[in-house]
C-alpha positions in Angstrom: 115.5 126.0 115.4 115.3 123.7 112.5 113.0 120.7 112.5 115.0 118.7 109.5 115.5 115.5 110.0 119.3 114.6 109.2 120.3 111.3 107.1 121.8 109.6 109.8 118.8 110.2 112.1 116.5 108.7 109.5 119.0 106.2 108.1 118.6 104.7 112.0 115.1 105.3 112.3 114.2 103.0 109.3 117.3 100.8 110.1 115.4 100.3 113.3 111.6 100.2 111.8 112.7 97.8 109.1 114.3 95.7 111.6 111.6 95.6 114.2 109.2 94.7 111.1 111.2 92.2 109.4 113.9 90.7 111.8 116.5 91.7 109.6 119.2 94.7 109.3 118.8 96.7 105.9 120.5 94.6 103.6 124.1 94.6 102.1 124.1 98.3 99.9 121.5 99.7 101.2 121.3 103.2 100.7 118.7 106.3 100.7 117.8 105.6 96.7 117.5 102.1 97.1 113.9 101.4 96.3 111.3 100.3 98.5 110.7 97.2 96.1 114.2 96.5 96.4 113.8 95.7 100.4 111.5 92.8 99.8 108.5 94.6 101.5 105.7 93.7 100.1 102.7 96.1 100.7 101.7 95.1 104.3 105.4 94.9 105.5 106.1 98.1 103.7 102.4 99.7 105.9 104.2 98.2 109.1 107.8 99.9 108.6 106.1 103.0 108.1 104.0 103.0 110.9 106.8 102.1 113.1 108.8 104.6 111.1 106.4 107.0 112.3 106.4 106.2 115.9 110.2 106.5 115.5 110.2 109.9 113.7 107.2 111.3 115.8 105.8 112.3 112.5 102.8 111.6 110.4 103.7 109.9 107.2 100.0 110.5 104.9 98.8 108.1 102.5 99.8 111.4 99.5 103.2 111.5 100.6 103.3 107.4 101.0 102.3 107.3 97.4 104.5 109.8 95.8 107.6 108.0 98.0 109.8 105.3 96.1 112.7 105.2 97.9 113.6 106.2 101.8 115.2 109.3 100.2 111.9 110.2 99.1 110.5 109.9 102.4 112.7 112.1 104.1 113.0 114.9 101.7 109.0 114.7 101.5 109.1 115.1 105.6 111.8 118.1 105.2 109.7 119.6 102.8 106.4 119.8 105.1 108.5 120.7 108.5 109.9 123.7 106.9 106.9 124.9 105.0 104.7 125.0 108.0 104.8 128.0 110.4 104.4 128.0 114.2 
């Protein structure tokens, strides 16, 4: 069983955090490599859309891999990576 998150699942998890955050849908273009500064979230926003992003995701997104992550496509590759390197 694989624990990947697919695009679409994350695409609608941070469609949701952003808009739970902000009030507003992603905007017009919006893709996976759009950049984070590109979404108007400045750094407390950006905390909050994470954290809800979280929640959503029922993941742990650390401070290392928030730092490393410019773009939502960062994000989930960084989560994809972690799932399938750990072991049960």
């Amino acid at each position: 069983m694989s624990d990947r998150i697919t695009e679409e699942s994350f695409v609608a998890a941070f469609s949701a955090a952003l808009e739970e955050v902000t009030e507003e849908p992603l905007p017009p273009g919006f893709t996976l490599d759009s950049k984070f500064i590109d979404l108007d979230l400045d750094s407390m926003s950006r905390l909050e859309v994470i954290t809800c992003l979280e929640d959503r995701l029922q993941q742990v997104i650390g401070d290392r891999m928030l730092g490393q992550s410019f773009t939502p496509r960062d994000l989930l590759d960084a989560l994809n990576e972690r799932s399938s390197g750990e072991k049960d």
